[in-house]
C-alpha positions, 0 to 999 in steps of 0.5 A: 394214238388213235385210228383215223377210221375212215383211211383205215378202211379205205385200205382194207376195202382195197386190199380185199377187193384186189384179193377178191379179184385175183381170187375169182379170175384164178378159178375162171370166172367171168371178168364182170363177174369177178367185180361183182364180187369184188365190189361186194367184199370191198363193200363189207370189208369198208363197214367191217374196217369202220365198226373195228377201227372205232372199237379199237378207238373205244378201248385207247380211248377208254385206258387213256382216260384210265390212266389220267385217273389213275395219275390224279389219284396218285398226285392226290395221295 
C-alpha cells in the first residue's frame, strides 16, 4: 500500500514545529522568536517528509511490479 505523501508530511511539519516550540520556549527564547524557528523546521520537515514519502513509494512501487514479473514468469514455466 502506498503513502499518500502529502498528509504524511502534513503530519511530520506539525509534529516538528510543536517539538521546535517547546524546545525553543524551554531554554527562554522570545515567543516570536520561537515561531520563527518553528515556522522554519516545520517548513524543512514538510519538503523533507514529501522527498521521503515518494522514495518509500518508489521502492513499493518498484517490488510491486518485481513481484508480478516474477509470478508471470513463473505462470509461463
Amino acid at each position: 500500500m502506498l503513502l499518500n505523501t502529502r498528509s504524511t508530511a502534513i503530519s511530520l511539519s506539525v509534529l516538528t514545529f510543536f517539538a521546535l516550540s517547546i524546545v525553543c520556549w524551554w531554554y527562554g527564547l522570545s515567543p516570536f522568536t520561537c515561531c520563527k524557528k518553528a515556522l522554519i523546521g516545520a517548513l524543512c520537515a514538510y519538503v523533507a517528509g514529501q522527498i521521503g514519502a515518494k522514495i518509500i513509494n518508489a521502492i513499493l512501487i518498484n517490488a510491486m511490479i518485481t513481484s508480478k514479473e516474477e509470478e508471470v514468469e513463473k505462470d509461463k514455466i
